[in-house]
N, C-alpha and C positions, 0 to 999 in steps of 0.2 A: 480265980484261975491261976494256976501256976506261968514259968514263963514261954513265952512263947517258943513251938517248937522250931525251924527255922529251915526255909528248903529256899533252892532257888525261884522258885515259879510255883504260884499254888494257880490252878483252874480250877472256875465253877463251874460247876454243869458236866453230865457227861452224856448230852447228846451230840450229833453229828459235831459240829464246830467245836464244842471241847473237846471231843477226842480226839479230832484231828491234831488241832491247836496242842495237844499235850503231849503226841505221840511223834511231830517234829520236832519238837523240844527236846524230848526226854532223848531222842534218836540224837544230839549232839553232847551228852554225857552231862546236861543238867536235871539238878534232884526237883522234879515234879511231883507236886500231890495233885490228884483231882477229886472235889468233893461234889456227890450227886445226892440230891437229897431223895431219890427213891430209891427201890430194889430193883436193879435189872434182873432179866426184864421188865418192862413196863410198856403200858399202850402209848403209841403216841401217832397222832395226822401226820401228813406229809407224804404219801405212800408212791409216789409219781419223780423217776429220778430224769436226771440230762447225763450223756455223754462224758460231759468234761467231769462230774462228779466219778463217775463210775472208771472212767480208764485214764484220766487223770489223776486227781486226787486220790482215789483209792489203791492206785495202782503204786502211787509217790510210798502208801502208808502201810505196804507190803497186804494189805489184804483183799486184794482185790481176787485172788484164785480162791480164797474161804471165802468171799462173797457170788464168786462165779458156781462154786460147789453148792450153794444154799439151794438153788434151785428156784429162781425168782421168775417170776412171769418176765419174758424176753417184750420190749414193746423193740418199735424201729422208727417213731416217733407218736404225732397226736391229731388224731381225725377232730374236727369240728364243723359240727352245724352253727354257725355263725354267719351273719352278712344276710345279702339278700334272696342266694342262691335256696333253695330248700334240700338240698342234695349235699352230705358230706363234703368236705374236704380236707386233705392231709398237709401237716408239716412233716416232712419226711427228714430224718438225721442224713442219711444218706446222699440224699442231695446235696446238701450243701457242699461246695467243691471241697472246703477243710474238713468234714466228717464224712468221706466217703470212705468208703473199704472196710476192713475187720473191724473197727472199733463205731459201726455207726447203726449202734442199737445204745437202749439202755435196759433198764427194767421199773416193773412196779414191785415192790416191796411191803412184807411187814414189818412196819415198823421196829415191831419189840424182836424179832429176828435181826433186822440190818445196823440198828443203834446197840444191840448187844453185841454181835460181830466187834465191830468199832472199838467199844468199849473195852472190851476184852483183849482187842490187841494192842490197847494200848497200854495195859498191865501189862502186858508181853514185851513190850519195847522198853521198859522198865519204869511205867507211872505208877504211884503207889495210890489205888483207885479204894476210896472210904465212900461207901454206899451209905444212904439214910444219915446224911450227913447235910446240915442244912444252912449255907452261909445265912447270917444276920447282919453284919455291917462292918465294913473298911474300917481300918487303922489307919489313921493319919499320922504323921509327923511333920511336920513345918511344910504342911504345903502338897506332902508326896505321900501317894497310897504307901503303904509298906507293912502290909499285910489286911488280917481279917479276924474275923469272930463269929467262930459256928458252934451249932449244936450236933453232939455226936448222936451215936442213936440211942445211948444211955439217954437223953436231953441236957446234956453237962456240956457248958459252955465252955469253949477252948480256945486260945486262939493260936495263929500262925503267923510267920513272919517268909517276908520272900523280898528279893529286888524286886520282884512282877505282878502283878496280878490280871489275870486274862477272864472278865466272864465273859461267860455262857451260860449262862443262868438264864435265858429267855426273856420273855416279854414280862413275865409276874417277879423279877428276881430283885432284889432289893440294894444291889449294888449301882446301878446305872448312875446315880445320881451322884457316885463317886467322883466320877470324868467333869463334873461341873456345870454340865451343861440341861438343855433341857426335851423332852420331848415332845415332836411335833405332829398332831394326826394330820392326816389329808382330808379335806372337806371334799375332794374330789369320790375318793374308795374306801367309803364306808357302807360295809357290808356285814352279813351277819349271814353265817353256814348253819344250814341245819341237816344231817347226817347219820346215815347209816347202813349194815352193812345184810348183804342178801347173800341165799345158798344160792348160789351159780348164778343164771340168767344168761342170755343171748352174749355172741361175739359179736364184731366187727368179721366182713367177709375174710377169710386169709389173703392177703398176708397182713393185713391189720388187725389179728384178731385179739396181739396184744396192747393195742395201743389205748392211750385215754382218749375217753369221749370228752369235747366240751358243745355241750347241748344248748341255746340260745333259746327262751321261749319269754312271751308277754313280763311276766314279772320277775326276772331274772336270767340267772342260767343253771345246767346241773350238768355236774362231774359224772361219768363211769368209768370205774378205774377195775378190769380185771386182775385180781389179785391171784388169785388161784381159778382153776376148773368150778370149786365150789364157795367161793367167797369172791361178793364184789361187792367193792365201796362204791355208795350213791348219796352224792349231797346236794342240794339247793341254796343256791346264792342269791340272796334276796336282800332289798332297800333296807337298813337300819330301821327305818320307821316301823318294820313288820314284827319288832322285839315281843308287844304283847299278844299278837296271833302265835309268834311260835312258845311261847311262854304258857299259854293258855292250852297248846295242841302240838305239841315238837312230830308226831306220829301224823296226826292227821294233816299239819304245813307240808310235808314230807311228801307224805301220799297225794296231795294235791297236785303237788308241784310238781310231779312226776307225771300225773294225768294232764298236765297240762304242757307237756312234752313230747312230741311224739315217737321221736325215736326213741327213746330212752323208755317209756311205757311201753312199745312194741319189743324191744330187746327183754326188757323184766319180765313181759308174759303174766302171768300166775307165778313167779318165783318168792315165796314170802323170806321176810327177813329172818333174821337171827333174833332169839328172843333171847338167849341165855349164853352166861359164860364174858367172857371179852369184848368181843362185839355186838354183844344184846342189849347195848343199851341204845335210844336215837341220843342225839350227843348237839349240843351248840356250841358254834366258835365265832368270835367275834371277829372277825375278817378287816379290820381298821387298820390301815395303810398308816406307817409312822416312821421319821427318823428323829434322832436327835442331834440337836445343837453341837455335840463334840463326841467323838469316838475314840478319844482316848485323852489322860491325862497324865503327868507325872506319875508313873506306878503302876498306871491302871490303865487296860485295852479294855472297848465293848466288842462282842463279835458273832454273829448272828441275831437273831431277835432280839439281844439284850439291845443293839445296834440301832436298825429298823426291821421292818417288815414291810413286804409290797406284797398287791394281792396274788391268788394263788392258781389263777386260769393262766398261769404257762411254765407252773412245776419248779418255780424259782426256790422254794426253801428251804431244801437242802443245799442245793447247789451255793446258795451266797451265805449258807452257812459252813461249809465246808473250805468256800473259797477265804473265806475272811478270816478261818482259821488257819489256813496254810499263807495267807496275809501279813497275820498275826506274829504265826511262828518265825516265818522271816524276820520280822522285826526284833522280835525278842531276841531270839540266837543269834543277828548281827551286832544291839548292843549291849549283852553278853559277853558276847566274845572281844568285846572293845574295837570294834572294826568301822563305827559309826555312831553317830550320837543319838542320844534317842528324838528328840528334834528330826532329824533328816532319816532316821529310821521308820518312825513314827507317821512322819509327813508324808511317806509313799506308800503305806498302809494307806490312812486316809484316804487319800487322794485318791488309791484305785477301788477301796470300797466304795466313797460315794460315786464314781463316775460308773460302776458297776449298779448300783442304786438306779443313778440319773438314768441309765440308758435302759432298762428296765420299765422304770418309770415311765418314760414317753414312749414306748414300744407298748406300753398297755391303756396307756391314756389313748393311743390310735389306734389300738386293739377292738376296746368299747365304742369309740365311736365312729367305727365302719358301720357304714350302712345300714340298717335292721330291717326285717318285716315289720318288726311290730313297735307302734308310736305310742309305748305305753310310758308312765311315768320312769318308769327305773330305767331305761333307754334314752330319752329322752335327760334326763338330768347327767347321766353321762355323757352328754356330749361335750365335746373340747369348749366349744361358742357357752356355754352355761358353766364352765369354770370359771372361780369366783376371782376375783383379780388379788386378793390377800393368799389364796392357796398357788396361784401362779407364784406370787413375787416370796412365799415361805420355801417354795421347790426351790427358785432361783440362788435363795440364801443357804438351801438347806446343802446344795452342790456346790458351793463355792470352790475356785479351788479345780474342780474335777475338769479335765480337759476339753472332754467333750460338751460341756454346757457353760462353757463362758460364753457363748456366744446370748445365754439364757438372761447374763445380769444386765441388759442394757434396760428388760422392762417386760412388766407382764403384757402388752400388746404384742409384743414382737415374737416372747415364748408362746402366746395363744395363737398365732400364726402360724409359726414352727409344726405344734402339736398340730393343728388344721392341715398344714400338708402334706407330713408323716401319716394322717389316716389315710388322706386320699390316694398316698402311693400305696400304703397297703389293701384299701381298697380295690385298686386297680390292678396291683399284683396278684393277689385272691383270684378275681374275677379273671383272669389269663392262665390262673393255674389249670381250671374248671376242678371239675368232680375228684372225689378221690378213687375211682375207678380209670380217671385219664390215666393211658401208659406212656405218650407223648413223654419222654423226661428232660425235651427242650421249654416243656410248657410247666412243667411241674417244679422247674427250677426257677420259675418267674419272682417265687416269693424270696429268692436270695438275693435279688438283685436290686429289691429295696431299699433304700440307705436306711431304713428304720431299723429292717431285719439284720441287713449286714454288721450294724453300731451293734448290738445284741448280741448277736455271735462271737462275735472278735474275740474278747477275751477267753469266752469258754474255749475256741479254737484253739486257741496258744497253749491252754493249760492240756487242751486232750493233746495234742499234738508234743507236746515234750512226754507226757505220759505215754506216747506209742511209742516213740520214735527219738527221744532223747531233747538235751538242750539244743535249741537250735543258732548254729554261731553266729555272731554279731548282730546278736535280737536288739532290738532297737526300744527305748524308754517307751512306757506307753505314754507316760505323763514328759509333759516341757518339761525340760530339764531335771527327769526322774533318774531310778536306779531304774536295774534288771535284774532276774533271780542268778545267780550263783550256778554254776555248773550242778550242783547236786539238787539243787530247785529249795534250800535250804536256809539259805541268806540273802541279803542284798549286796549288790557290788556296783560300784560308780561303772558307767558304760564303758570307759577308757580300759576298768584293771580286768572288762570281763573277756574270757579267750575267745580270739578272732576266731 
């Protein structure tokens, strides 16, 4: 190899979170590369966005009118058959008193449309974006990432040199283990998706016609995600132990588990799948909830699934991978610019990623274990009372740090508690909302009033809410004794120097 070529910032990855992560960077006049080791476009899951992604962060990264122009199915939030009720019901953006008004819809997406969008504007903002380009492993020097070593799409090994290193290289990428720490799965949310996509099939009444289904049935659950008039995503979410049924029949688990759904088989009708092309394949994803030991070290940030991942019945994965990059970029461009150390730059990345993690995490742990019809095994083992006391006290360790869940490290009894009454208020909030046909919007608002719901919300709030409406003055730390973002939503600033 010759020597290395040398920028300020190299990013892996260029799906949602490296691009974002690249495009606030390169936006404060630092020399970014980002390296994606496919062609865009390319297929990719995730297709169900939130609010604070869409008029938030997209909005911070100038491209949110070329993703308003795309033409994306409009949802205005997420109907579920869930709980005991056998009748829908909605999470409505709208309601919530922080997403009410023009900004309280989002959409479902294609993928290889909305990660191109992204990515392309981030060449725009000035990244120097090398496609088919495939990190292989950190450079070290005494301690501190400080750079890398990829294969271009010749296969000719090269390396780079930066102050930073940001992946986004996802869950398969082979940097993670740079940050020094290690990865931890959840014995709680281990799942395994089996997936695919149909011409058309049945809506939701209007005005929910675009929203996502999430469907509850005996051995599992399954997604409909209206993507277009004639494309919809349909997957089943089923126990880990079902690997060599769907291994054996990924087509015929598919089709079962849709017969054994009712709404979801009455919506599809007769509408056969996609056999050819992009979406003609059925497709497995392994759905195992994880974070790691440390998210950053010396040189080197994790940021979206290189990170964690949490399961996917409430649309989290771009959103905390978008957030993490716009996290990220703060951090980087503050010590950059020499405005903080990386220690206390660093430290409030951290800190708001996991508590963005933690409160996610227990808003889903009480999610699964509301109420069910059905007392089959995969319901059952979701329950809070059936968490195992090493994955309670791995959660505890895994948020240390995060605001919101210190109250978690006294012991796993006290966080299986916790979890235990956050279902039951969700529980009970659900069950007050009623149907998703109720017009009552004093009743439909019950589910905000949940301290489960409301912890969940909060940050996405902040972020859509500066993205409408600007920084808002004298915002207050989220974390004890944190920063706050910077007038331009670009930095960190101590709470003291940021303008009243």
């Amino acid at each position: 190899m010759n020597a290395p070529e040398e920028f300020d910032v190299i990013v892996v990855g260029g799906g949602p979170a490296g691009s974002t992560a690249a495009t606030l960077i390169a936006d404060q006049g630092h020399r970014v590369v980002l390296l994606e080791k496919e062609r865009f476009p390319r297929y990719q899951i995730g297709e169900s966005l939130l609010p604070a992604t869409v008029h938030g962060v997209c909005r911070l990264l100038g491209a949110d009118e070329e993703i308003r122009r795309a033409g994306f199915t409009t949802k205005r939030g997420g109907s579920f058959r869930w709980g005991t009720s056998p009748d829908p019901w909605n999470f409505l953006f709208a309601l919530s008193p922080e997403l009410s008004g023009p900004t309280s819809y989002a959409y479902q997406v294609d993928r290889m449309t909305f990660d191109d969008i992204l990515l392309r504007n981030a060449a725009r903002h000035g990244v120097e974006v090398r496609e088919e380009s495939a990190a292989l492993e950190a450079v070290t020097t005494n301690g501190r990432v400080t750079g890398l070593v990829y294969s271009d799409p010749s296969g000719v090994r090269r390396e780079l040199a930066a102050a930073h290193v940001v992946d986004a290289s996802g869950s398969t990428g082979r940097l993670h283990g740079a940050a020094g720490g290690t990865r931890h799965y959840s014995d709680f949310f281990q799942n395994l998706a089996v997936f695919g996509y149909f011409a058309g099939g049945g809506r939701m009444p209007e005005p929910d016609a675009g929203n996502i289904l999430c469907a509850a049935f005996d051995e599992g659950w399954l997604w409909y995600i209206p993507l277009r008039e004639d494309l919809t995503s349909v997957g089943a979410v089923l126990n880990h132990d079902q690997a060599p049924r769907i291994q054996a029949d990924r087509e015929g688990t598919l089709r079962e588990s849709i017969q054994r759904c009712g709404i979801v088989r009455d919506l599809l009708g007769d509408t056969e799948r996609i056999t050819e092309g992009t979406y003609g394949s059925v497709r497995v994803r392994r759905d195992y909830s994880y974070a790691n030991t440390r998210f950053w070290a010396p040189g080197i940030t994790l940021i979206g699934d290189a990170a964690c991942f949490i399961d996917p019945v409430f649309s989290t994965g771009v959103h905390l991978a978008t957030y993490s990059g716009l996290l990220a970029a703060r951090s980087v461009n503050s010590v950059l610019a020499g405005e903080l150390s990386e220690e206390r730059a660093f430290g409030e990345f951290e800190g708001r990623y996991r508590r963005e993690y933690a409160v996610f995490y227990e808003f889903l742990a009480a999610f699964y274990d509301m109420r069910q019809r059905e007392e089959t095994y995969f319901w059952t083992a979701r329950k809070v009372t059936n968490m195992q006391a090493e994955d309670m006290q791995a959660f505890a360790t895994l948020v240390a740090g995060a605001s919101s869940a210190e109250a978690a490290l006294v012991g796993a009894d006290t966080l299986a508690q916790r979890f235990g009454s956050s279902s039951a208020e969700l529980t009970g909030a659900v069950e007050r909302t009623g149907a998703a046909r109720t017009t009552s919007g004093e009743r439909m608002t019950e589910l905000f009033r949940a301290p489960v719901v409301a912890d969940v919300m909060a940050e996405m709030n902040r972020i859509q809410r500066r993205g409408a409406t600007g920084p808002a003055a004298g915002e207050a730390p989220l974390l004890d004794g944190g920063l706050v973002p910077s007038a331009d939503g670009r930095h960190w600033v101590e709470p003291d120097a940021a303008p009243a």
